[in-house]
C-alpha positions as CSV (number, residue, x, y, z in Angstrom):
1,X,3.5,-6.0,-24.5
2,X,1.6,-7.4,-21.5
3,X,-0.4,-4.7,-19.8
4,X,-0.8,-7.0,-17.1
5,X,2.3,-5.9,-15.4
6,X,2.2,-2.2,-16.2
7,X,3.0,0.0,-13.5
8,X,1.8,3.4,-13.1
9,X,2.9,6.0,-10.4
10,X,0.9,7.6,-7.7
11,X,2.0,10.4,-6.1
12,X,0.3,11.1,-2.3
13,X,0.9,14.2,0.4
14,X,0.2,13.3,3.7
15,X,1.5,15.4,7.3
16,X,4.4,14.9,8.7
17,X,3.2,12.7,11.6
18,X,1.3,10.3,9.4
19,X,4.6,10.1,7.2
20,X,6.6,9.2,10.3
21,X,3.8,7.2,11.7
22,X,4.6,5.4,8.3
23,X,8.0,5.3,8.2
24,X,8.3,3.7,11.9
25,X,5.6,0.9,11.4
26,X,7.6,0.1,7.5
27,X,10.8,0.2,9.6
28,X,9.4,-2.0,12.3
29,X,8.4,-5.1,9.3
30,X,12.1,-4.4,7.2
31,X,10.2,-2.5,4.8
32,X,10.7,1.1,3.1
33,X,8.0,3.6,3.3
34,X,6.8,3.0,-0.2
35,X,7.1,-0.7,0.5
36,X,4.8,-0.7,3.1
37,X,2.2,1.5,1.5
38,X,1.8,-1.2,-1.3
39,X,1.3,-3.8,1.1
40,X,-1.3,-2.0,2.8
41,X,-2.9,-1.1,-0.1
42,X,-2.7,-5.0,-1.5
43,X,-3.7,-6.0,1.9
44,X,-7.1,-3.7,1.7
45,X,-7.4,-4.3,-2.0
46,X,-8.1,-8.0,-1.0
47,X,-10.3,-7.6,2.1
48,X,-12.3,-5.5,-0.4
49,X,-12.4,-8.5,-2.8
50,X,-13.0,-11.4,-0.1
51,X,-16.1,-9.0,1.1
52,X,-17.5,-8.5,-2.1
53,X,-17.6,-12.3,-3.1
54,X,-19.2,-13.2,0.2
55,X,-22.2,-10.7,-0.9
């Protein structure tokens, strides 16, 4: 089995005006809530990357 692909699940609280603060800005790019939190995270994930090869 590749463990290349595995998926694991992370579970995060956050107040209700952050959620809806998330919710409108996922709605706003046709993405859920969930959605849109991986692609931040992806997005950061990467500007972390570019950052530490230009170091």
């Amino acid at each position: 089995m590749d463990s290349g692909n595995a998926k694991k699940r992370v579970c995060v609280i956050i107040p209700q005006k952050e959620h809806e603060r998330l919710s409108r800005m996922a709605g706003e790019t046709g993405r859920t809530a969930a959605g849109y939190l991986r692609w931040l995270l992806n997005r950061h994930f990467r500007e972390l990357d570019k950052g530490e090869q230009e170091e």
